[in-house]
MARKE-97461 format. One record per residue (C-alpha): residue number from 1; residue in three letters; x negated, y negated, z. Coordinates in steps of 0.5 Angstrom, whole numbers. Example, Ala and Ser with C-alpha at 12.3 -4.5 7.8 and 13.67 -1.06 7.14 Angstrom:
BEGIN
[1,'ALA',[-25,9,16]]
[2,'SER',[-27,2,14]]
END
This chain:
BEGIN
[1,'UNK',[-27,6,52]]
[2,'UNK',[-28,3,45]]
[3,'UNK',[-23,1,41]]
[4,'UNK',[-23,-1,34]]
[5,'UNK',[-17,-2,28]]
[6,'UNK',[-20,-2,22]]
[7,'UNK',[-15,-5,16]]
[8,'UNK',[-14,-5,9]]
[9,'UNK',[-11,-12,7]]
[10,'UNK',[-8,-10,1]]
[11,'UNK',[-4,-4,2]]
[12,'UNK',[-2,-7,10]]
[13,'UNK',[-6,-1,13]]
[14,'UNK',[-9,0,19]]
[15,'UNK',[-14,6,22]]
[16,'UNK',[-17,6,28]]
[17,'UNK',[-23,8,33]]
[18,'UNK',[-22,10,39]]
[19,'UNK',[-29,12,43]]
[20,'UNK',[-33,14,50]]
[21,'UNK',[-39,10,50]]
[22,'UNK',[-41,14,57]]
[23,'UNK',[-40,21,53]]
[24,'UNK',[-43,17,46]]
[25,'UNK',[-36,21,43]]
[26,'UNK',[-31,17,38]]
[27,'UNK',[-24,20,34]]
[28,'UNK',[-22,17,29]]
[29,'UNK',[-14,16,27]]
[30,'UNK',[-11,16,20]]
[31,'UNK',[-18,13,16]]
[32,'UNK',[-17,11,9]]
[33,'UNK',[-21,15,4]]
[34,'UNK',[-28,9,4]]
[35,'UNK',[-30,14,10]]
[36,'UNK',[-36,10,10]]
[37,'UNK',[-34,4,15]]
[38,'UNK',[-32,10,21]]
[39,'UNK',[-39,13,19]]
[40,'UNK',[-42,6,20]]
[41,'UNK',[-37,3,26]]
[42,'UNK',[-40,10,30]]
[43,'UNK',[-46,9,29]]
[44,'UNK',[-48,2,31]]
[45,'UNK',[-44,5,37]]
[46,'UNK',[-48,9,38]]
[47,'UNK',[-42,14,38]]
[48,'UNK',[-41,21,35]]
[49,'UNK',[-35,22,31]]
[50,'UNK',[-32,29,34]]
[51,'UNK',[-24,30,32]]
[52,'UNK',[-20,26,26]]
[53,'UNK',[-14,26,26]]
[54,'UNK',[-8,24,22]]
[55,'UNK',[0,22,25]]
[56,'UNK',[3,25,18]]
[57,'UNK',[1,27,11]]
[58,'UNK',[1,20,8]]
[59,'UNK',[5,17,2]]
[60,'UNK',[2,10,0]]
[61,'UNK',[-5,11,0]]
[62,'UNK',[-11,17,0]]
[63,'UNK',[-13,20,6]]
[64,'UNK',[-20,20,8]]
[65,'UNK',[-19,25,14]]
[66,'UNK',[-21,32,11]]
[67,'UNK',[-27,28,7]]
[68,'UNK',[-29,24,15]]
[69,'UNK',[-28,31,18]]
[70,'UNK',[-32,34,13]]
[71,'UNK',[-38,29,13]]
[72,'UNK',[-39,28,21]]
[73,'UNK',[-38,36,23]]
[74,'UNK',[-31,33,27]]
[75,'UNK',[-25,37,29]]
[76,'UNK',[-19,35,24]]
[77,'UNK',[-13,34,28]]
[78,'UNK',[-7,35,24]]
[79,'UNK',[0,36,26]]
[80,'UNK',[4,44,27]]
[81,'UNK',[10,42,25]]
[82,'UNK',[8,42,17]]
[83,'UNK',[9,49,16]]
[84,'UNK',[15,51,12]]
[85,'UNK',[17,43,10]]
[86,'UNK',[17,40,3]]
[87,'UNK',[9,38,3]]
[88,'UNK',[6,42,8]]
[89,'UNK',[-3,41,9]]
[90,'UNK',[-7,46,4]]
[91,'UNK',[-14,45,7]]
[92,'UNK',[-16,48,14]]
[93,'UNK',[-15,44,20]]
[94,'UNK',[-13,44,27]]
[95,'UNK',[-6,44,29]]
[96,'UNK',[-3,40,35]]
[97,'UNK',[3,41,39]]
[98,'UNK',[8,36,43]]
[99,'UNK',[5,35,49]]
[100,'UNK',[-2,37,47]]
[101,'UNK',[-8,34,49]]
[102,'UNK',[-15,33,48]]
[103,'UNK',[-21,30,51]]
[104,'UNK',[-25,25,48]]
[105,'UNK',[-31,24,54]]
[106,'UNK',[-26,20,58]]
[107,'UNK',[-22,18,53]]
[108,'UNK',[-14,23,54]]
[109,'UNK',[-11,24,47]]
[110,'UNK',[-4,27,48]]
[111,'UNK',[1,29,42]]
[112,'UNK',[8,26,42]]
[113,'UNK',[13,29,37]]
[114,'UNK',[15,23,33]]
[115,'UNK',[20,26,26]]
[116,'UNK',[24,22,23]]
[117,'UNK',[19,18,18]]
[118,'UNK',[17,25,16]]
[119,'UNK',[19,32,18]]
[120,'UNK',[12,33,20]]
[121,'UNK',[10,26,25]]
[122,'UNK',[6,26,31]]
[123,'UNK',[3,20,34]]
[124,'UNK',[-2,19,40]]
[125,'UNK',[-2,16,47]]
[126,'UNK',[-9,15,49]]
[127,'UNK',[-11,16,56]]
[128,'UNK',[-17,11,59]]
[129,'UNK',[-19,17,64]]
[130,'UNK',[-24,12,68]]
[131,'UNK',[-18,8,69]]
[132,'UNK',[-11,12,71]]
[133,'UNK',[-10,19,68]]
[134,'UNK',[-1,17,69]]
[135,'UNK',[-1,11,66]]
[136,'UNK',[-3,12,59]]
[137,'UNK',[-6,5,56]]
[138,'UNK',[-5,5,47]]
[139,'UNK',[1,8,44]]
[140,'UNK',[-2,10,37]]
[141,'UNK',[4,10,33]]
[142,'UNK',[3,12,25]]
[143,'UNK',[10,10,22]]
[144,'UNK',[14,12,26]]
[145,'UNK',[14,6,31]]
[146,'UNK',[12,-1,28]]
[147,'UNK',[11,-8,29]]
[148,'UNK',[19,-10,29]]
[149,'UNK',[21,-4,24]]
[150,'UNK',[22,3,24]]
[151,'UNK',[19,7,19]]
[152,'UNK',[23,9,13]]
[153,'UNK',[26,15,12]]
[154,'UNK',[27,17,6]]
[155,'UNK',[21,20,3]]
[156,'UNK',[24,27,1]]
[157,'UNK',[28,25,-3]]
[158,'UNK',[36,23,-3]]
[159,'UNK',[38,30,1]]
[160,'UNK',[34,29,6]]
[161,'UNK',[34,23,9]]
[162,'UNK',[41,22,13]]
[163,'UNK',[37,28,17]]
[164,'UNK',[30,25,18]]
[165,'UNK',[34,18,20]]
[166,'UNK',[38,22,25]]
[167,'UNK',[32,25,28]]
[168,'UNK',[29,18,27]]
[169,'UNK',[35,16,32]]
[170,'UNK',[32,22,37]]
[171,'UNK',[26,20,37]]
[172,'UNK',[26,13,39]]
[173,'UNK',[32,14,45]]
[174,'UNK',[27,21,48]]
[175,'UNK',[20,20,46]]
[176,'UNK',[20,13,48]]
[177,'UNK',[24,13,54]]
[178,'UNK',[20,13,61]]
[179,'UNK',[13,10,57]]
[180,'UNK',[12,4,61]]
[181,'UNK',[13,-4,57]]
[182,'UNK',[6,-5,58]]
[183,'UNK',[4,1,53]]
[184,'UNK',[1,-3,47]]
[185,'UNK',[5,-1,40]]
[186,'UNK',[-1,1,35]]
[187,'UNK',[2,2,28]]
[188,'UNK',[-1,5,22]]
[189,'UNK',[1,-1,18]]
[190,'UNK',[3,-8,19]]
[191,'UNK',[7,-13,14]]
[192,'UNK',[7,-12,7]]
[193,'UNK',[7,-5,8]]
[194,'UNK',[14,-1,3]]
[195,'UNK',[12,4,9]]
[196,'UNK',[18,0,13]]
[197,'UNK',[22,-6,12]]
[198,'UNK',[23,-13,16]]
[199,'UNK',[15,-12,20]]
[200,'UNK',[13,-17,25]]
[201,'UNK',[6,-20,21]]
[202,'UNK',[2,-18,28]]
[203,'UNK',[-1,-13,27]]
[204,'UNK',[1,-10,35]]
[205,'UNK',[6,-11,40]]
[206,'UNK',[8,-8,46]]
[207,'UNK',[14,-3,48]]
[208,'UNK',[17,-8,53]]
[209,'UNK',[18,-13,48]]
[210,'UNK',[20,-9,43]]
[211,'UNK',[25,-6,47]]
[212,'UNK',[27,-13,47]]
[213,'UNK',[26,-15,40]]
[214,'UNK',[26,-9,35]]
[215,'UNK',[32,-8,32]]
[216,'UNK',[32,-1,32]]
[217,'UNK',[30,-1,40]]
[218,'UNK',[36,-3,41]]
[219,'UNK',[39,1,46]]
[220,'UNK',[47,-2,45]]
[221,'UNK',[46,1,39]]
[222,'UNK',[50,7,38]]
[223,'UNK',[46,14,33]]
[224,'UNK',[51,12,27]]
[225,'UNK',[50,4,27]]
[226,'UNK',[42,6,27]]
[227,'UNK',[43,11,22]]
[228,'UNK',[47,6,17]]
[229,'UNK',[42,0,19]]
[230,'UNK',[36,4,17]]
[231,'UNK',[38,7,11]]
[232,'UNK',[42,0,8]]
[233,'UNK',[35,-3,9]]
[234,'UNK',[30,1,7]]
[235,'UNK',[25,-3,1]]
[236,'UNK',[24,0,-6]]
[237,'UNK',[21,7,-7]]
[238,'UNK',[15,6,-10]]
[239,'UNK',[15,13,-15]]
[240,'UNK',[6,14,-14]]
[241,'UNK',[9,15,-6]]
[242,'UNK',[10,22,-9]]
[243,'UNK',[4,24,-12]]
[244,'UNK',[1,20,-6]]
[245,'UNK',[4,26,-2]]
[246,'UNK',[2,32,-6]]
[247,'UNK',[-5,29,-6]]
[248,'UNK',[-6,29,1]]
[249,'UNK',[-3,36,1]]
[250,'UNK',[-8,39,-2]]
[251,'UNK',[-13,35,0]]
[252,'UNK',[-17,28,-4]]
[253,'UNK',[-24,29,-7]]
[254,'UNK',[-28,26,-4]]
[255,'UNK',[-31,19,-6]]
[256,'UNK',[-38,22,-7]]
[257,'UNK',[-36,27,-12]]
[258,'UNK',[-32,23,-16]]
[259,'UNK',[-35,22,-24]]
[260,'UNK',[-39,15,-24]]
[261,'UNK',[-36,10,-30]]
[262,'UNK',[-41,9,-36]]
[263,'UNK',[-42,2,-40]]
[264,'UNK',[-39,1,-46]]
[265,'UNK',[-41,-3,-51]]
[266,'UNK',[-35,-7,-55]]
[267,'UNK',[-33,-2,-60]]
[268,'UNK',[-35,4,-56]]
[269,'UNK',[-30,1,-52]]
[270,'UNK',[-25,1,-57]]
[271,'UNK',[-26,8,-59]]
[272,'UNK',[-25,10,-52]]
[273,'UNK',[-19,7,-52]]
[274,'UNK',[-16,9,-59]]
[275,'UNK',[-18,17,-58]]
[276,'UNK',[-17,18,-50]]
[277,'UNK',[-11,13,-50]]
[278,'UNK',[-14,10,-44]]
[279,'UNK',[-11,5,-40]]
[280,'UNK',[-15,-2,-40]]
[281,'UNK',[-14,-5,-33]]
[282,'UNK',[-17,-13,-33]]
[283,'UNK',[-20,-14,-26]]
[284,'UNK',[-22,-22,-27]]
[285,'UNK',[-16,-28,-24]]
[286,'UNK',[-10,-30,-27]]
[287,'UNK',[-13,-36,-31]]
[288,'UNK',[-18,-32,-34]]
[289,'UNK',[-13,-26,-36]]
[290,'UNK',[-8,-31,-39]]
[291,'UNK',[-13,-34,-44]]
[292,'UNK',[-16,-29,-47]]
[293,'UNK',[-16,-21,-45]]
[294,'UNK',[-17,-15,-49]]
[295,'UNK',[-10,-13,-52]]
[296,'UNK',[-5,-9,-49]]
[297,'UNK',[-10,-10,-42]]
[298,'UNK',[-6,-9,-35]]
[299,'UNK',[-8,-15,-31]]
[300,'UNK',[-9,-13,-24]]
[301,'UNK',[-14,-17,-21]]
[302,'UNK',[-19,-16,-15]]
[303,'UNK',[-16,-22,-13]]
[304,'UNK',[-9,-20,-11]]
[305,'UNK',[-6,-14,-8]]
[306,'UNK',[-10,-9,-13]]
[307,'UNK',[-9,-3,-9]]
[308,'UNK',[-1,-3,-9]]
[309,'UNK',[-1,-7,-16]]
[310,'UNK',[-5,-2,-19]]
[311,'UNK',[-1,4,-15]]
[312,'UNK',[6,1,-18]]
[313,'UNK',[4,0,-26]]
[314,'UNK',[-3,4,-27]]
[315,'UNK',[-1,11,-30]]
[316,'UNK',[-3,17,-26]]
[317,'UNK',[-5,21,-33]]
[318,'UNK',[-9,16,-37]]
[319,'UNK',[-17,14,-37]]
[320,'UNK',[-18,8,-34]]
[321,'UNK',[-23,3,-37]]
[322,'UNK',[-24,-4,-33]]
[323,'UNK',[-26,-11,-35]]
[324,'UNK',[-30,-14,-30]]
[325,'UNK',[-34,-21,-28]]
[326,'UNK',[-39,-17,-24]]
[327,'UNK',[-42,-12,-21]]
[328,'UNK',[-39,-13,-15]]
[329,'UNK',[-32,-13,-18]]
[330,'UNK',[-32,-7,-21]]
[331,'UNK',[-35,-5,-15]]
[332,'UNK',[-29,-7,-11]]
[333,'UNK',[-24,-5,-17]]
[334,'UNK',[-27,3,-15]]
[335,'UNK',[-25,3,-8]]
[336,'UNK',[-18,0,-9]]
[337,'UNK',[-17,4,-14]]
[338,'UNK',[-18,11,-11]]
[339,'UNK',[-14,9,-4]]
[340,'UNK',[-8,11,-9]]
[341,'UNK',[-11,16,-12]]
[342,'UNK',[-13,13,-19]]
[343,'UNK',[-19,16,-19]]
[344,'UNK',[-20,17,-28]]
[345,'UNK',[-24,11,-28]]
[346,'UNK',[-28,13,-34]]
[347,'UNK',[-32,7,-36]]
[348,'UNK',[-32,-1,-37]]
[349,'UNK',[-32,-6,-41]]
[350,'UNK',[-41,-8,-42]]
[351,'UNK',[-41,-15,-42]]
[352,'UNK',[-35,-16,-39]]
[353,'UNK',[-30,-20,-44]]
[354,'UNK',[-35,-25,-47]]
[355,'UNK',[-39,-19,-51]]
[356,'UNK',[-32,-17,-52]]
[357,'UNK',[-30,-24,-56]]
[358,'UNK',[-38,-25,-58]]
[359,'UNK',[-37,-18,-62]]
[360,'UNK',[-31,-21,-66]]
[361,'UNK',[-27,-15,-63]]
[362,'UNK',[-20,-18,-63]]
[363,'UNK',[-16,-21,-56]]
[364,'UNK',[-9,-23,-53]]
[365,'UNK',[-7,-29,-50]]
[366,'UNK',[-1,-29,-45]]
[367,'UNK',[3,-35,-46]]
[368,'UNK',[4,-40,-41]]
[369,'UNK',[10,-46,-38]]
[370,'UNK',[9,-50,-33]]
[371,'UNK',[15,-52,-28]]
[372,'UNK',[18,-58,-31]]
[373,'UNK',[16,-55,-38]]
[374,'UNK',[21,-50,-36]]
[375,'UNK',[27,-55,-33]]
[376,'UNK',[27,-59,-39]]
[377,'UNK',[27,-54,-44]]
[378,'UNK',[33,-50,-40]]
[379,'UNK',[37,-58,-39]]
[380,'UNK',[36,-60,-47]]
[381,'UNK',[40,-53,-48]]
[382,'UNK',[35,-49,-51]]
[383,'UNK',[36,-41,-49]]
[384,'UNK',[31,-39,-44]]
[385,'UNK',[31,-33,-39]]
[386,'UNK',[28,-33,-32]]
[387,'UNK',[26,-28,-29]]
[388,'UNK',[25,-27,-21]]
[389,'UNK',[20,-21,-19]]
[390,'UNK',[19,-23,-13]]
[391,'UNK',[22,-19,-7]]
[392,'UNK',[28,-19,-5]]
[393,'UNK',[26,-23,2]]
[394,'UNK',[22,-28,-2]]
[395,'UNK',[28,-29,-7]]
[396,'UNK',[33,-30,-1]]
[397,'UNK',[30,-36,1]]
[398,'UNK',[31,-39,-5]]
[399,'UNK',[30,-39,-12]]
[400,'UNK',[31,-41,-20]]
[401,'UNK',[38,-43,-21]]
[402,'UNK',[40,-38,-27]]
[403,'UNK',[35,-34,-26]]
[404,'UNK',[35,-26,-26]]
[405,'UNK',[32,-22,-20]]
[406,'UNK',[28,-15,-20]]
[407,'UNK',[22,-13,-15]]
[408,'UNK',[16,-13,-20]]
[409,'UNK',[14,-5,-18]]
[410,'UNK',[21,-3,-20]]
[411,'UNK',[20,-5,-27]]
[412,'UNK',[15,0,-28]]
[413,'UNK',[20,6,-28]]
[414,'UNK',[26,2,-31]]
[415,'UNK',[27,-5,-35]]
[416,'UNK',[34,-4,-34]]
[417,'UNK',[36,-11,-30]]
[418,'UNK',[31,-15,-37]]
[419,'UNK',[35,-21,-38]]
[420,'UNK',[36,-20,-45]]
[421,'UNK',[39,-25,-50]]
[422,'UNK',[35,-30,-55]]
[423,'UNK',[29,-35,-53]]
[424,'UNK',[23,-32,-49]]
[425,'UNK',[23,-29,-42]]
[426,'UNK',[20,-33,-36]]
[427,'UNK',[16,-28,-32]]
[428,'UNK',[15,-31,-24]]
[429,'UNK',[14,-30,-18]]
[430,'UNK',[11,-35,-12]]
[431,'UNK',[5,-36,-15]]
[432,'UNK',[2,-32,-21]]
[433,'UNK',[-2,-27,-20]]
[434,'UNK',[4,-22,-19]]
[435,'UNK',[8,-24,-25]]
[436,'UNK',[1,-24,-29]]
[437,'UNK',[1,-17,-27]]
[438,'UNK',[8,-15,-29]]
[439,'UNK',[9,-20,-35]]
[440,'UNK',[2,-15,-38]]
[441,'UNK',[6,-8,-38]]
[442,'UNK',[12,-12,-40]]
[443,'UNK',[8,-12,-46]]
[444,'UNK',[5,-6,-46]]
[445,'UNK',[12,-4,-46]]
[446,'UNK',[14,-7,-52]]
[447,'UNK',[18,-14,-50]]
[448,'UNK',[15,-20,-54]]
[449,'UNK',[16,-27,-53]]
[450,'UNK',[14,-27,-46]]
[451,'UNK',[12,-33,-42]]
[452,'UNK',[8,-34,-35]]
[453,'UNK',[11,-39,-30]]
[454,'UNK',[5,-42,-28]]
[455,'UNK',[4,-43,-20]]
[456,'UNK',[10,-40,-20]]
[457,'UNK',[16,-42,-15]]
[458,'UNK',[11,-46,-11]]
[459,'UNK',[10,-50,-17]]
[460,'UNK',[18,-50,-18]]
[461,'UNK',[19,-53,-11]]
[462,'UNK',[13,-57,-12]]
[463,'UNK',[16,-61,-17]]
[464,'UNK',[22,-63,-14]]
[465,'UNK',[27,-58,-18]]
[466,'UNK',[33,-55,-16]]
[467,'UNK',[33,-49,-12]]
[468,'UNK',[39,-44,-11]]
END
């Protein structure tokens, strides 16, 4: 048997491949939407990718299983227990029952019912046939099962989630019970991920120690205590999870099909922007944002966590133009982008911001403080405010005395939480590149007088400066 995980970093998402090289057959479990890489995986195998299937109807990315099923004549494998739910799947598939299996040459695919996450759920416990047909080898797990955590209940909304979560407690006590410790636990994400809160930075594990180790798993734990434990941990809901839903109900276009973006010369470009409301998002470093950007640009760069920024400030209904250094930046821009269904991308800036700065077009800077600028500006008594948008983990372990905290995402829906008053609003978070982000649609919103904190609380405690 072959086995493969396939990883988005920026999104903590992992896809796999499981394969029969002797019958030269593979079946993919829950790709993203760059089907390319599986296409690819099979054919140096030499394997024919024959079922693609999904654990539940995903919230955090795009899904690429209706294109892959598409691309390589495979059976797309989907769980029958959508029908009559909140999103159930539009597009032809094949349903899958719990206890169902299904053949991969010498590979045994069997369904487990798994809800809780979302109605809906189903992992996979895979069979390596030429080994032992009893003993079951990998335990693809989606969302229900993590590294350390549970996957969140609250998909659907404040009224269904005490239901999911009791039947997430059902899952874990009769789905799991009997599996063997040796099982590997291969989840769909891993830390990072807002699909679950407190995961294990390794990417899998196996049931005997997360028996031991997973709080969740803890079999003292009586269905209230698990019910109020998951619910009072849950993260932040990002607002895109529910557009992410609907998309992958209905199906995502495929990559292929999408429109290609065109070059625009600077006063196109502005043109573009003024007449379609277009949105600019600014893909370049930190650095090269704070010094000189097109105004009003969101600046969420390649170099950073793009696909999840752009999920949490990039609106869904606008154009997108892009500011890129280089072919192969905007490239990489495309395909994130599209992992979260931003797929409006509908031009870039020619000549990237050099031909912007060369025509006389006019440019923003976003002002920096550094560390020890901010401390002895707050210790001479000069009015500042801070804030915070790291998360609540990051904030926890320490932070600016004074200092205000709201997760960054959360700002794109509310400014609620703004410290307000007089002197400038001192944006940060570990080390630039989230509060450059944050602090670009903080002023497309509307807020002046803000400031980045250069190097963030590493900066801060590199200094030597008091932390709370």
């Amino acid at each position: 048997m072959l086995f493969k995980r396939f990883e988005v970093a920026d999104l903590a998402h992992y896809s796999y491949g499981v394969g029969c090289p002797g019958a030269g057959e593979a079946a993919i479990v829950d790709p993203e939407r760059n089907t390319d890489r599986y296409l690819d995986w099979a054919a140096e195998s030499e394997l024919r990718i024959t079922h693609v299937f999904e654990t539940h109807i995903h919230a955090d990315y795009a899904s690429g299983a209706k294109d892959l099923a598409e691309r390589a004549g495979a059976d797309l494998v989907l769980s029958a227990y959508d029908e009559g739910e909140l999103y159930d799947v539009e597009y032809e598939h094949r349903t899958i029952e719990h206890g169902e299996r299904l053949d991969v040459g010498a590979v045994r695919i069997e369904a487990v019912f798994t809800p809780g996450h979302t109605p809906e759920h189903m992992a996979y416990l895979v069979y390596e046939m030429a080994r032992t047909s009893e003993v079951p080898e990998i335990f693809l797990t989606g969302d229900f099962l993590f590294v350390g955590s549970l996957g969140r209940p609250d998909l659907l909304g404040e009224e269904a989630k005490l239901e999911l979560a009791h039947r997430q407690y059902d899952s874990v006590r009769n789905k799991l019970a009997g599996l063997p410790d040796g099982l590997e636990i291969a989840p769909a994400h891993g830390a990072g991920s807002m699909c679950g809160a407190g995961m294990s930075g390794r990417p899998t594990s196996t049931l005997g120690f997360e028996r031991i180790a997973n709080p969740y798993l803890n079999p003292d734990l009586g269905e209230q205590e698990f019910v109020d434990m998951i619910l009072s941990n849950v993260p932040p809901f990002p607002p895109y999870y529910r557009r992410m839903k609907v998309l992958n109900s209905v199906g995502p276009e495929a990559l292929g099909r999408l429109e290609e973006p065109r070059a625009l010369e600077p006063r196109d470009f502005q043109a573009f922007v003024e007449t379609q409301g277009a949105t600019v998002v600014d893909l370049r470093d930190k650095v090269a944002f704070a010094g000189v950007h097109v105004p009003n640009s969101l600046a969420v760069g390649t170099r950073g966590s793009l696909s999840t920024w752009a999920s949490w400030l990039v609106p869904y209904d606008q154009p997108i133009l892009l500011v890129a250094e280089d072919e192969d930046q905007l490239a990489e821009a495309r395909r994130c982008l599209s992992r979260v269904g931003l797929d409006q991308v509908r031009g870039y800036l020619a000549g990237g911001i050099n031909a912007w700065c060369e025509a006389g077009m006019p440019v923003e800077e976003l002002h920096q403080i550094s560390a020890q600028q901010l401390h002895d500006s707050v210790s001479a008594g000069r009015p500042m405010r801070v804030l915070d948008i790291r998360d609540e983990d990051e904030w926890r372990s320490g932070h600016v005395p004074g200092s205000a905290h709201i997760q960054g995402g959360e700002l794109a829906e509310s400014l609620a939480g703004v410290p307000e008053g007089a002197g400038p609003l001192v944006v940060m978070c570990r080390s630039g590149y989230r509060s450059t982000a944050v602090s670009s649609a903080l002023r497309r919103k509307g807020i002046e007088g803000i400031l980045n904190l250069t190097g963030g609380m590493l900066g801060w405690r590199a200094a030597g400066l008091p932390v709370e």
